[in-house]
PDB file of the backbone (N, CA, C, O) and the ligand in Angstrom, with CONECT records:
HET     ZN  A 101       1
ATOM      1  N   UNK A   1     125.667 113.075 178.338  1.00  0.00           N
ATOM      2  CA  UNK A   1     126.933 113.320 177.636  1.00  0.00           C
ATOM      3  C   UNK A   1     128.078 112.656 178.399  1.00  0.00           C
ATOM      4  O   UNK A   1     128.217 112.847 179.607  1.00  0.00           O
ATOM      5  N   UNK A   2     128.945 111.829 177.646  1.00  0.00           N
ATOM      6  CA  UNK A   2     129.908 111.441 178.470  1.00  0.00           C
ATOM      7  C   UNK A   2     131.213 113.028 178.512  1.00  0.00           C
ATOM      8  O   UNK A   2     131.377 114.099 177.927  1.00  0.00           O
ATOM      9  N   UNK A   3     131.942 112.088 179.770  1.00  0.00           N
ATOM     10  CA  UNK A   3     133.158 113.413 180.543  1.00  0.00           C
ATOM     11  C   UNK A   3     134.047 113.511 179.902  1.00  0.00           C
ATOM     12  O   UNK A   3     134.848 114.443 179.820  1.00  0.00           O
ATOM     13  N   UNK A   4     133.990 112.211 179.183  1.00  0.00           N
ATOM     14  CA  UNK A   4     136.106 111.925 179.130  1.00  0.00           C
ATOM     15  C   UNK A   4     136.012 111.620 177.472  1.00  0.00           C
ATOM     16  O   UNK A   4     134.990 111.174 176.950  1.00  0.00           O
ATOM     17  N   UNK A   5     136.861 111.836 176.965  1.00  0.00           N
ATOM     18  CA  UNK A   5     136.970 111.373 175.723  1.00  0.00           C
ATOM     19  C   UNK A   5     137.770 109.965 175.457  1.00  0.00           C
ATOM     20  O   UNK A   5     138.316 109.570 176.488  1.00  0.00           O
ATOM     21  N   UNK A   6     137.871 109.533 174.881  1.00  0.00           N
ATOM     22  CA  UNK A   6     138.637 107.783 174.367  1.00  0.00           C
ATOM     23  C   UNK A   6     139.459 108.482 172.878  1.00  0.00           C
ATOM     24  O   UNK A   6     139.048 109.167 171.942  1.00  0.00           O
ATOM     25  N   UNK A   7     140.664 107.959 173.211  1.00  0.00           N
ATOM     26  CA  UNK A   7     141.470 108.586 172.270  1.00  0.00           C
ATOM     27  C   UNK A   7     141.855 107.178 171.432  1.00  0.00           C
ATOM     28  O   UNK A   7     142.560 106.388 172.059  1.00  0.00           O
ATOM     29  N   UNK A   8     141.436 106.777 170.006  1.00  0.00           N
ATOM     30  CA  UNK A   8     141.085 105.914 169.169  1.00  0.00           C
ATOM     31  C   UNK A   8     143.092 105.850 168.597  1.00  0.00           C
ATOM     32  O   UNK A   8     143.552 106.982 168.748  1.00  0.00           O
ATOM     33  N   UNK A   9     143.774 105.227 168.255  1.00  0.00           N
ATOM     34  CA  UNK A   9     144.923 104.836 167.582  1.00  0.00           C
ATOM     35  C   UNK A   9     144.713 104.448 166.570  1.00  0.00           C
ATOM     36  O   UNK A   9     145.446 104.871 165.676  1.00  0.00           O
ATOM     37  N   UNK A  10     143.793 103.618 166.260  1.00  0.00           N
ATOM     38  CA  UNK A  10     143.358 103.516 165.042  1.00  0.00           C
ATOM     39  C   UNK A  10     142.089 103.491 164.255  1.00  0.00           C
ATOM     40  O   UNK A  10     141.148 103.719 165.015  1.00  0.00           O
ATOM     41  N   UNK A  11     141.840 103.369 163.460  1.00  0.00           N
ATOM     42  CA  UNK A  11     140.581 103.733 163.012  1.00  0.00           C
ATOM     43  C   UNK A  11     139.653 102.445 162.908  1.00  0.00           C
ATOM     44  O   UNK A  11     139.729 101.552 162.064  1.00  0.00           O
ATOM     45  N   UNK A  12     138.795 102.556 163.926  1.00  0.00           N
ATOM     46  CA  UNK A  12     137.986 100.955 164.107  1.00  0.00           C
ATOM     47  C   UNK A  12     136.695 101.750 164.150  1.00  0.00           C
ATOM     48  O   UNK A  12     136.609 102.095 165.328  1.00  0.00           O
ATOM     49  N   UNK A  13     135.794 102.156 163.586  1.00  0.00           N
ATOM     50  CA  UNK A  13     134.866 102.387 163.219  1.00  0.00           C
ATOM     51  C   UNK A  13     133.286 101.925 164.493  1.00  0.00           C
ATOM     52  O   UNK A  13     132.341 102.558 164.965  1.00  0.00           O
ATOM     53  N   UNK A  14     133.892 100.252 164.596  1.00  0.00           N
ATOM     54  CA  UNK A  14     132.595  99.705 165.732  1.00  0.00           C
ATOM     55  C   UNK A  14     133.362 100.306 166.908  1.00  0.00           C
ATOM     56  O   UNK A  14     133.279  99.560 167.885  1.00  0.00           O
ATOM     57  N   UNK A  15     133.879 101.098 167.074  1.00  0.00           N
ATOM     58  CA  UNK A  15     134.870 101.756 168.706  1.00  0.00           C
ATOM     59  C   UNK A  15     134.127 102.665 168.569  1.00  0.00           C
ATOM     60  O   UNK A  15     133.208 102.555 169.380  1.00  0.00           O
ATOM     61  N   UNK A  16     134.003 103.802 167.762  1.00  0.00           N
ATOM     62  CA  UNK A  16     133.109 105.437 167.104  1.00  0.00           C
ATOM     63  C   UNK A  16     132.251 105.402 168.606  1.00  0.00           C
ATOM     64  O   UNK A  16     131.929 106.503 169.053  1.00  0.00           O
ATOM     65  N   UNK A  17     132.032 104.691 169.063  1.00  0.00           N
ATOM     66  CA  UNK A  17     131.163 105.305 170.370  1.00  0.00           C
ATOM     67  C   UNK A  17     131.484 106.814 170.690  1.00  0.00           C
ATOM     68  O   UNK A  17     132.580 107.355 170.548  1.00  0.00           O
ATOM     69  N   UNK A  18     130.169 107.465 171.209  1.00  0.00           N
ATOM     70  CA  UNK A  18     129.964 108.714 171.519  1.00  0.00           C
ATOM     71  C   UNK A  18     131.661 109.235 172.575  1.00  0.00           C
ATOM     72  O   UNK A  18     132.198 108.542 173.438  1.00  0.00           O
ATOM     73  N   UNK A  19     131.888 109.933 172.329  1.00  0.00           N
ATOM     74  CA  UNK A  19     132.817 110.520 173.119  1.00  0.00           C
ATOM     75  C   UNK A  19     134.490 110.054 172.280  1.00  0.00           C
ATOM     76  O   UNK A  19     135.525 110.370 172.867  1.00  0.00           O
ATOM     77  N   UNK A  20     134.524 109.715 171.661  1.00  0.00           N
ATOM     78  CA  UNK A  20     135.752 108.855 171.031  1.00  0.00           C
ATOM     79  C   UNK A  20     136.608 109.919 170.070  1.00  0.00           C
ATOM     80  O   UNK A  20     136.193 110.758 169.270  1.00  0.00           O
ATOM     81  N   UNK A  21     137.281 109.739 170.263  1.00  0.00           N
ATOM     82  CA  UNK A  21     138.247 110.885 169.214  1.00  0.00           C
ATOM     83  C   UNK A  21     139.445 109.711 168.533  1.00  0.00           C
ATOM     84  O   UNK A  21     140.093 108.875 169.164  1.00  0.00           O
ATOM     85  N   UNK A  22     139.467 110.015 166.911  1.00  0.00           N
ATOM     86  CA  UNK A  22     140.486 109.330 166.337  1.00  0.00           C
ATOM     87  C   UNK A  22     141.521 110.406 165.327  1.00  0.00           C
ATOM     88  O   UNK A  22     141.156 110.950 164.285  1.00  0.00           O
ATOM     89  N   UNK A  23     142.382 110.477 165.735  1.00  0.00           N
ATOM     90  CA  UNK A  23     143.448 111.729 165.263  1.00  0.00           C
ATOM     91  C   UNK A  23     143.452 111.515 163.878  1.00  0.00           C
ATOM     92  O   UNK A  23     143.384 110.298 163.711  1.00  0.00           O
ATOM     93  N   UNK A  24     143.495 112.049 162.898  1.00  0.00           N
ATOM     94  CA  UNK A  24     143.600 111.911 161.261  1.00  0.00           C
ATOM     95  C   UNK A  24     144.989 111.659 161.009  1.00  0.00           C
ATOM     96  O   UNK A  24     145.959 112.158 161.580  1.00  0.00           O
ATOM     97  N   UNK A  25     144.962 110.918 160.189  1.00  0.00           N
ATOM     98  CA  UNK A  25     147.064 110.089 160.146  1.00  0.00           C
ATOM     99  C   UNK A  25     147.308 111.193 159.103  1.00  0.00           C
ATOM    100  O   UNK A  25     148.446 111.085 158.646  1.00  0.00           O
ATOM    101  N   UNK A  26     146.304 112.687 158.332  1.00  0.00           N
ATOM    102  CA  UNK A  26     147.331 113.281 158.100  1.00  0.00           C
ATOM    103  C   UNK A  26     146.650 115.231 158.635  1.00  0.00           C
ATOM    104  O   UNK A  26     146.379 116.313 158.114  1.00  0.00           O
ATOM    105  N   UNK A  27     146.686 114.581 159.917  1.00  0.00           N
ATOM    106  CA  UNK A  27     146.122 115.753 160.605  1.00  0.00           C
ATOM    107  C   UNK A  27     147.486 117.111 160.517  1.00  0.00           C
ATOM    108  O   UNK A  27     148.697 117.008 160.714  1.00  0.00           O
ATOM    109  N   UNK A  28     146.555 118.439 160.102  1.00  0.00           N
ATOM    110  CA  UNK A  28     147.055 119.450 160.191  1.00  0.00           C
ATOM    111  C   UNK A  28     147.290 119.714 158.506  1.00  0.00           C
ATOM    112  O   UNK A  28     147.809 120.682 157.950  1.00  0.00           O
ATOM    113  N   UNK A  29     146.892 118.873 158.113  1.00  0.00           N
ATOM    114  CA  UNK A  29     147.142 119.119 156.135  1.00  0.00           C
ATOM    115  C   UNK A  29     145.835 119.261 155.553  1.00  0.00           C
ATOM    116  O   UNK A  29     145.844 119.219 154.322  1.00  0.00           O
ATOM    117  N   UNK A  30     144.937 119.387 155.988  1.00  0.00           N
ATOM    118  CA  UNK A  30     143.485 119.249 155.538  1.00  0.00           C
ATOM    119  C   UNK A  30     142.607 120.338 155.813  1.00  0.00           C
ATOM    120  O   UNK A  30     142.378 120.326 157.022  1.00  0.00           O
ATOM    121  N   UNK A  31     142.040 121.229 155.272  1.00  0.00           N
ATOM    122  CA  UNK A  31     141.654 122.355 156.165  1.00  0.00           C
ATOM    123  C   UNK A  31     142.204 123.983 155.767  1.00  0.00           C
ATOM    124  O   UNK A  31     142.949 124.293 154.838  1.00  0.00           O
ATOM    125  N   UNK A  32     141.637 124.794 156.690  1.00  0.00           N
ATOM    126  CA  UNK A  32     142.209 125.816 156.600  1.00  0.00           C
ATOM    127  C   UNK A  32     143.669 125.840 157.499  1.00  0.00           C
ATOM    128  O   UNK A  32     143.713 125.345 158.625  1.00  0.00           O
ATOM    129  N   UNK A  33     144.761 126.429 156.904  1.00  0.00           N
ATOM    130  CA  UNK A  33     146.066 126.647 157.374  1.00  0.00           C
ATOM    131  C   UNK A  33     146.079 126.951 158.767  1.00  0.00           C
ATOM    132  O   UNK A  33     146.337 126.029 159.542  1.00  0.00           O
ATOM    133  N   UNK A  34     145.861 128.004 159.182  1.00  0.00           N
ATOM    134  CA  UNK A  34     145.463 128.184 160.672  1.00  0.00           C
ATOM    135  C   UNK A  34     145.104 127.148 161.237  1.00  0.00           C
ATOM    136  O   UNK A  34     145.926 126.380 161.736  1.00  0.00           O
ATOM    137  N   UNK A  35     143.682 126.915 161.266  1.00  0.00           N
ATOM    138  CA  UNK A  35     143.338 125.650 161.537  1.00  0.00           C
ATOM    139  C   UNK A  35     142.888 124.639 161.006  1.00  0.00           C
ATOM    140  O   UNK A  35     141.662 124.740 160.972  1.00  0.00           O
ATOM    141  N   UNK A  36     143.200 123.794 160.610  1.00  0.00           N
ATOM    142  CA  UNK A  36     143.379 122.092 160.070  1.00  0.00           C
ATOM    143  C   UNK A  36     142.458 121.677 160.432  1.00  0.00           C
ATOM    144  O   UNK A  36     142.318 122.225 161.526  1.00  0.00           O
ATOM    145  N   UNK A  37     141.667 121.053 160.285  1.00  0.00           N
ATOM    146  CA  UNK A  37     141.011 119.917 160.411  1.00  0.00           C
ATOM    147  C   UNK A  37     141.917 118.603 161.209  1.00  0.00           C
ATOM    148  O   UNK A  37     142.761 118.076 160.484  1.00  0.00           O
ATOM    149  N   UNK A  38     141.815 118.139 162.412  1.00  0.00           N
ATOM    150  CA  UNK A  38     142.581 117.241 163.246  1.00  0.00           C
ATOM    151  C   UNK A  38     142.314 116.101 163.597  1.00  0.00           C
ATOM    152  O   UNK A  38     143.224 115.289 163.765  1.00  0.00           O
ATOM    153  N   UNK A  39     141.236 115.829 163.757  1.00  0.00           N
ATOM    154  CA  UNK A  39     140.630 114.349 164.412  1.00  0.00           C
ATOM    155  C   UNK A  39     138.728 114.206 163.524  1.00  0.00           C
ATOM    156  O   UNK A  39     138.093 114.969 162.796  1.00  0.00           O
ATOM    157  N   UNK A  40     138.534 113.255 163.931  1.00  0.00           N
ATOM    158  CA  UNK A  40     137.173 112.777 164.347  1.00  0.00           C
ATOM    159  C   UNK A  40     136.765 112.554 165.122  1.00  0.00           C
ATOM    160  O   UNK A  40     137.098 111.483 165.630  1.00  0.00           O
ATOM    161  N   UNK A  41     135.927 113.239 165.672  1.00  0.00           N
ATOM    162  CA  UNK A  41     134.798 113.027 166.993  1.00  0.00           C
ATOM    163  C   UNK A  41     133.364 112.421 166.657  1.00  0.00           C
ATOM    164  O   UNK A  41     132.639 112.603 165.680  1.00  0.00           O
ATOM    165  N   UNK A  42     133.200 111.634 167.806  1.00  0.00           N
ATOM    166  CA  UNK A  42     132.090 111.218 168.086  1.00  0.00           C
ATOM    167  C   UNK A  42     131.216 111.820 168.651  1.00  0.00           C
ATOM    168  O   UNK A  42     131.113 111.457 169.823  1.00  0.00           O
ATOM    169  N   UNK A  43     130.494 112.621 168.345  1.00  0.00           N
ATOM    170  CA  UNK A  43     129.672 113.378 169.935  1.00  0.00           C
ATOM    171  C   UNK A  43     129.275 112.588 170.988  1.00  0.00           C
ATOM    172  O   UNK A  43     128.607 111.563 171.122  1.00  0.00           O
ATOM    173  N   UNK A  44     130.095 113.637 171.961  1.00  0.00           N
ATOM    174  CA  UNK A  44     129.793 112.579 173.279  1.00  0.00           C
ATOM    175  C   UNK A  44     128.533 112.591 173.550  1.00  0.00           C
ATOM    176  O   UNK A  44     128.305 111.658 174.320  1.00  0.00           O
ATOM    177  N   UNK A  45     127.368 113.317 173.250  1.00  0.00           N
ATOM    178  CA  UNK A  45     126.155 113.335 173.704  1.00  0.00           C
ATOM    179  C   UNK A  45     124.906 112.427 172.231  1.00  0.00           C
ATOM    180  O   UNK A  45     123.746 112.247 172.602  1.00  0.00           O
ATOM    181  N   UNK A  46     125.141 112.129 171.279  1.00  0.00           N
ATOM    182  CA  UNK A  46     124.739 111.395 170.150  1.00  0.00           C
ATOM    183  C   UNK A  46     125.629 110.413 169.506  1.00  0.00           C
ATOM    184  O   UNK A  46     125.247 109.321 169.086  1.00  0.00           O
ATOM    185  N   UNK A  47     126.597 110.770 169.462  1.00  0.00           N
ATOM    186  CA  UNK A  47     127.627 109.886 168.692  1.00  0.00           C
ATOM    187  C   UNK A  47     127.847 110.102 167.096  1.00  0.00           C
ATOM    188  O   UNK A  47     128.409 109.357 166.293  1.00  0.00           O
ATOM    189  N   UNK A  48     127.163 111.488 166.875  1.00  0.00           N
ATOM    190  CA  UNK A  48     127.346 111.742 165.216  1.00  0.00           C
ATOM    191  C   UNK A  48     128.789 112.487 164.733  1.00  0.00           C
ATOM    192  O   UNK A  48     129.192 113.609 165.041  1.00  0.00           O
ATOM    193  N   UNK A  49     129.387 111.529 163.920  1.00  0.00           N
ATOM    194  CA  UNK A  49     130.913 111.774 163.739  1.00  0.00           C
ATOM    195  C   UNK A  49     130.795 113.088 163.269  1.00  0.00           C
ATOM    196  O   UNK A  49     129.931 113.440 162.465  1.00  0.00           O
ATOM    197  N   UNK A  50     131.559 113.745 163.707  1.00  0.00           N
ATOM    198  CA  UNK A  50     132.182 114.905 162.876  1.00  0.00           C
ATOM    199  C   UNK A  50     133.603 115.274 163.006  1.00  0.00           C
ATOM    200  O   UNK A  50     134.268 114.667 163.846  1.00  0.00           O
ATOM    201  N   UNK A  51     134.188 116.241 162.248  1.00  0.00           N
ATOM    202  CA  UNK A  51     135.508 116.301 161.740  1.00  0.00           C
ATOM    203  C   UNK A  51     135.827 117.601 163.015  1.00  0.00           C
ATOM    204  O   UNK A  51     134.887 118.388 163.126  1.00  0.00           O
ATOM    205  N   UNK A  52     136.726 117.801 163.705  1.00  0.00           N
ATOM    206  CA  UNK A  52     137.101 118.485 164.340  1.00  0.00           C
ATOM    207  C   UNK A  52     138.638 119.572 164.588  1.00  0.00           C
ATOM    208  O   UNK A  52     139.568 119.042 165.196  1.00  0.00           O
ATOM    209  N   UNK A  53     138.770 120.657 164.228  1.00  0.00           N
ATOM    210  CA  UNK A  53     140.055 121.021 164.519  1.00  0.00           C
ATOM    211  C   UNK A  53     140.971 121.062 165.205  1.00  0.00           C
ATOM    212  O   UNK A  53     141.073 120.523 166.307  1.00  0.00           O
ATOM    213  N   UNK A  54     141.906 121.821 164.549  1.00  0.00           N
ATOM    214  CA  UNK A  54     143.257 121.751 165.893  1.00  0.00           C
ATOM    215  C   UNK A  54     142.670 122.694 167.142  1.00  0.00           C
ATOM    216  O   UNK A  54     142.705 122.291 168.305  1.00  0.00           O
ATOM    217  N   UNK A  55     142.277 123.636 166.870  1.00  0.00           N
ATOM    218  CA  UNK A  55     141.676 124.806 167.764  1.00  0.00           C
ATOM    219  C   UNK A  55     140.878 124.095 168.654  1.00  0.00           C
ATOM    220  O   UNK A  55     141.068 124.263 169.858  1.00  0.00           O
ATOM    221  N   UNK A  56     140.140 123.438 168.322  1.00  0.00           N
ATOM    222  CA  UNK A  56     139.049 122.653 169.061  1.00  0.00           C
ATOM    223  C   UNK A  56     140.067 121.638 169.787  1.00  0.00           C
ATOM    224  O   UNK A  56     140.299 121.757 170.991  1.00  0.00           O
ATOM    225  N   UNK A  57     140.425 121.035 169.317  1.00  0.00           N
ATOM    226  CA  UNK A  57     140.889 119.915 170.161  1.00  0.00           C
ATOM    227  C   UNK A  57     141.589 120.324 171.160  1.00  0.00           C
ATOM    228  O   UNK A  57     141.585 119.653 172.192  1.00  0.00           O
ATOM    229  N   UNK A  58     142.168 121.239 171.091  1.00  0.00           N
ATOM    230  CA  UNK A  58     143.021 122.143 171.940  1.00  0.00           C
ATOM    231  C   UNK A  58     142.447 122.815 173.216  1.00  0.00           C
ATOM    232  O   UNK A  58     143.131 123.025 174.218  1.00  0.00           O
ATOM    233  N   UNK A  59     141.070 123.149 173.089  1.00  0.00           N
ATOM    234  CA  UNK A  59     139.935 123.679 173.892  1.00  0.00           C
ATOM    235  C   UNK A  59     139.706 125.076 173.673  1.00  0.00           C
ATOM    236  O   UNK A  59     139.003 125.791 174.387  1.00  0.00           O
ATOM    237  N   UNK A  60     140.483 125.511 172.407  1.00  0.00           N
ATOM    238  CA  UNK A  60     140.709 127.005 171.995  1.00  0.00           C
ATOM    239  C   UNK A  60     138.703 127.481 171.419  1.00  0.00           C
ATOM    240  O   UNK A  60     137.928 128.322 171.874  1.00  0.00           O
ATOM    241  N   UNK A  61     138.597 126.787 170.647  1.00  0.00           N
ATOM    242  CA  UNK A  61     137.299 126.917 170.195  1.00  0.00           C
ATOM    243  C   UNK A  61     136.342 126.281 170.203  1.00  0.00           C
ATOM    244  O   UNK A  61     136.397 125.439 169.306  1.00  0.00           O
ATOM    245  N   UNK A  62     135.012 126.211 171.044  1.00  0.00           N
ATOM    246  CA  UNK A  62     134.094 124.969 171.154  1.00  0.00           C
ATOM    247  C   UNK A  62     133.826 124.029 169.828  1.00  0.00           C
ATOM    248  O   UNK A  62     134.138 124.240 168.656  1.00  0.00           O
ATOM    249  N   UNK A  63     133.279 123.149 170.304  1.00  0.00           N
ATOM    250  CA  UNK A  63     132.720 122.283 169.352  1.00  0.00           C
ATOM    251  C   UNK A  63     131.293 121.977 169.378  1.00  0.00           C
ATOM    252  O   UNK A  63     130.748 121.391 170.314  1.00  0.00           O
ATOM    253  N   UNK A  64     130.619 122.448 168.174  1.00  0.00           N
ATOM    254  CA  UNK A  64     128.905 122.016 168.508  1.00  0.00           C
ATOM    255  C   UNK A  64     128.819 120.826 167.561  1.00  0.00           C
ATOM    256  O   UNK A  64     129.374 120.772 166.464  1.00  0.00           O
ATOM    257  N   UNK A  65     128.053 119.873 168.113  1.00  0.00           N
ATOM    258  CA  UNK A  65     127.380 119.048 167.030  1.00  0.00           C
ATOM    259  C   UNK A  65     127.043 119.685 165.854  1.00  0.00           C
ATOM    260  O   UNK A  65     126.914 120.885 165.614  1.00  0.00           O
ATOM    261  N   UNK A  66     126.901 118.570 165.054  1.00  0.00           N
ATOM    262  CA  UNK A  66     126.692 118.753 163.820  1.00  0.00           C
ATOM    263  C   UNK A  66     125.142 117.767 163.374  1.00  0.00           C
ATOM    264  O   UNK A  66     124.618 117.478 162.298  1.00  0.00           O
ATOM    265  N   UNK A  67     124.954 117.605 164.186  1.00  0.00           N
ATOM    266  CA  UNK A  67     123.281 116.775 164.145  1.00  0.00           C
ATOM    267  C   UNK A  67     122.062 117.748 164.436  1.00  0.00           C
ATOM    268  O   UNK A  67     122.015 118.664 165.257  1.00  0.00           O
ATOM    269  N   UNK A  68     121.180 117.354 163.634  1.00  0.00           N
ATOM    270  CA  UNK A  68     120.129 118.484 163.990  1.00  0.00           C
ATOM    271  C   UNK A  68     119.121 118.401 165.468  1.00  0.00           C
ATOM    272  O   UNK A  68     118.222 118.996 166.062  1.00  0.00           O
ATOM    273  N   UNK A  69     119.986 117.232 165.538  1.00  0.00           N
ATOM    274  CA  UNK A  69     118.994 116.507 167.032  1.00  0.00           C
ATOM    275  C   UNK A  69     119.703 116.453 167.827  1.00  0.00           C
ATOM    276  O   UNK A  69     119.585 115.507 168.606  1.00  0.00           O
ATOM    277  N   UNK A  70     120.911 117.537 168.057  1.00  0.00           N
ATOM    278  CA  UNK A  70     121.279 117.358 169.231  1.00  0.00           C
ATOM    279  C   UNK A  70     121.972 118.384 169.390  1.00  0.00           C
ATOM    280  O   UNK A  70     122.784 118.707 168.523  1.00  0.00           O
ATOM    281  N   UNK A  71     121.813 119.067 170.454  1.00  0.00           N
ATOM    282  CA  UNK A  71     122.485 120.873 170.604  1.00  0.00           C
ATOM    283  C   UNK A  71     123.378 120.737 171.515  1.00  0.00           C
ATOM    284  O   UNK A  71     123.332 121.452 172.517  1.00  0.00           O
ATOM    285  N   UNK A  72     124.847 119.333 171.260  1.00  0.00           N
ATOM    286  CA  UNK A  72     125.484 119.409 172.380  1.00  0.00           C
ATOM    287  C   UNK A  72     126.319 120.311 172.057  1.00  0.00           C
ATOM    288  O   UNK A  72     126.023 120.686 170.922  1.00  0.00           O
ATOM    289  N   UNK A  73     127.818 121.242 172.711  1.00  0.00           N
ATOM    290  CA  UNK A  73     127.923 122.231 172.845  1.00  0.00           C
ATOM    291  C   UNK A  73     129.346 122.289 173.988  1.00  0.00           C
ATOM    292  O   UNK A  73     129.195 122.591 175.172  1.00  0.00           O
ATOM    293  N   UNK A  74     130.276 122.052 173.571  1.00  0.00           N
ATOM    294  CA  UNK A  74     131.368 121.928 174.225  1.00  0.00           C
ATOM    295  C   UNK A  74     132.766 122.253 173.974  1.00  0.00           C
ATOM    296  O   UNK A  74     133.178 122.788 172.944  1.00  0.00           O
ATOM    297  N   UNK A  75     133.440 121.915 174.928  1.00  0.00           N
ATOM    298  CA  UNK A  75     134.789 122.352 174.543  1.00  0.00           C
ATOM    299  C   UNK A  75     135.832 120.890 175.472  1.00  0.00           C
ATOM    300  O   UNK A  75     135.622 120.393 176.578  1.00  0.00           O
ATOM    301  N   UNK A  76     136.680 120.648 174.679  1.00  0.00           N
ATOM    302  CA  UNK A  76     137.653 119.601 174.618  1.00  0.00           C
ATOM    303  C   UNK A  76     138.546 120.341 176.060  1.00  0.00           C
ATOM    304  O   UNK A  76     139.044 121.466 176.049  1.00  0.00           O
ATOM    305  N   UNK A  77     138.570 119.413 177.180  1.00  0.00           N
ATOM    306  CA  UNK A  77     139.771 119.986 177.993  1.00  0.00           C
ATOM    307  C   UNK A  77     140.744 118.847 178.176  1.00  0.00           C
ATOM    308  O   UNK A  77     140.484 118.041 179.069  1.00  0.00           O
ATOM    309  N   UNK A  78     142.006 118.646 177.331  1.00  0.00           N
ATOM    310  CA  UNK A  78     142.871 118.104 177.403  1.00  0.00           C
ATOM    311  C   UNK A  78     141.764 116.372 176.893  1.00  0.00           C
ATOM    312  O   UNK A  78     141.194 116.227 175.811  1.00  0.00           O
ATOM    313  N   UNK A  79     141.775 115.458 177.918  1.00  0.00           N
ATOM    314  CA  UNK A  79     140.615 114.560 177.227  1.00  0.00           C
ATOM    315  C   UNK A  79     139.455 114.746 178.013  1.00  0.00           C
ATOM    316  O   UNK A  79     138.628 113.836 177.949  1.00  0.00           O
ATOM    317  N   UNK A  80     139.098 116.100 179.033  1.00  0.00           N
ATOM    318  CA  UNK A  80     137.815 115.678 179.199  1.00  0.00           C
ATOM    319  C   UNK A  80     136.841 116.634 178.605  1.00  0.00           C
ATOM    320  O   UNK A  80     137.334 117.606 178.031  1.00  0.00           O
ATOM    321  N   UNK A  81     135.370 116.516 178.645  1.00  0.00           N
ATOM    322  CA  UNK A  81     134.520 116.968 177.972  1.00  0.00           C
ATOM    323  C   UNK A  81     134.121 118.208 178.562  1.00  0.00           C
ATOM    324  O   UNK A  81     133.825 117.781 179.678  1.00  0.00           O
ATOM    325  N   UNK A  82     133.947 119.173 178.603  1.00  0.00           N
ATOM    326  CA  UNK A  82     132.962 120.281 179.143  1.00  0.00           C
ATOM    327  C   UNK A  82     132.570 121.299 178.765  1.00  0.00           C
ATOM    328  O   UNK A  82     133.132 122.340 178.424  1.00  0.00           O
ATOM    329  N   UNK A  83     130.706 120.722 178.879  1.00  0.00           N
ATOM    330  CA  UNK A  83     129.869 121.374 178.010  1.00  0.00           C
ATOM    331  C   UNK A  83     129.534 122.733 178.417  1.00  0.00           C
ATOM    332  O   UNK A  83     129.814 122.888 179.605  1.00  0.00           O
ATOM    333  N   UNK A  84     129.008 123.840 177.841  1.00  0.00           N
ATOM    334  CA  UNK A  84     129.018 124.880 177.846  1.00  0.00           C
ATOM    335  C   UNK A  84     128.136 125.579 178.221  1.00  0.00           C
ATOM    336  O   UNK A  84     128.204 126.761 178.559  1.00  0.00           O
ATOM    337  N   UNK A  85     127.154 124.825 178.182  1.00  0.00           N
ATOM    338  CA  UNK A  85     125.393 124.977 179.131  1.00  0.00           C
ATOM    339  C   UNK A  85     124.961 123.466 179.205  1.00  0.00           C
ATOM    340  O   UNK A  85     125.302 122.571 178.432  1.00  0.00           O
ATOM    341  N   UNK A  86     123.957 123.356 180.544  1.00  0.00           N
ATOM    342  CA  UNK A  86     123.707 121.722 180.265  1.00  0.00           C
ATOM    343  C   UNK A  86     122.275 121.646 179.256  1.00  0.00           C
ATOM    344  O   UNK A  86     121.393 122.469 179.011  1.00  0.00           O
ATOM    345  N   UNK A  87     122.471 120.534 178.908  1.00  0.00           N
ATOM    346  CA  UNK A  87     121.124 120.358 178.029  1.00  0.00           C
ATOM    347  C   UNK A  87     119.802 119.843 178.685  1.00  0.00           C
ATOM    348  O   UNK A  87     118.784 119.713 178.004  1.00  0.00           O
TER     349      UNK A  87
HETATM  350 ZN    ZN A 101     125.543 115.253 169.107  1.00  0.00          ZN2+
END
C-alpha cells in the first residue's frame, strides 16, 4: 500500500495510479448532505477508483475498498495513508 496520497488538479485518468486522489469540481453537492461525496480515490493498495467523502477525506471515517480483491482498510491523514490493520 502506498503512504502518501497524490493530490490530482485535474482529472487525467492515466495519473489514477493507486494512492491518487482527484477532488470532484462539484464536491460537497453530490451525496448525502452531511456527507457529500468529495473526491476520487484510487486505492492505494489496488488502484480501484472509488468515490470518497468529505468525512473520509477528512480522516473522520475510514475508507475500505470497494474491490472484492482487496481488504485495504484505511483512513486519510491529511495526505498520508494509514491503514487500520496490516494486510
Ligand atoms: Zn483496493
Amino acid at each position: 500500500m502506498v503512504a502518501e496520497l497524490n493530490i490530482l488538479t485535474e482529472w487525467i485518468p492515466e495519473q489514477m495510479q493507486p494512492g491518487t486522489v482527484f477532488v470532484l469540481e462539484n464536491a460537497g453537492e453530490v451525496g448525502k448532505g452531511e456527507d457529500p461525496y468529495w473526491a476520487v480515490l484510487a486505492c492505494p493498495e489496488c488502484g480501484t477508483l472509488g468515490l470518497i467523502t468529505r468525512r473520509q477525506m477528512a480522516g473522520i471515517t475510514p475508507v475500505i475498498c470497494g474491490s472484492d480483491k482487496c481488504s485495504a482498510h484505511f483512513f486519510i491523514r491529511d495526505e498520508d495513508v494509514q491503514a487500520c490493520k496490516p494486510n
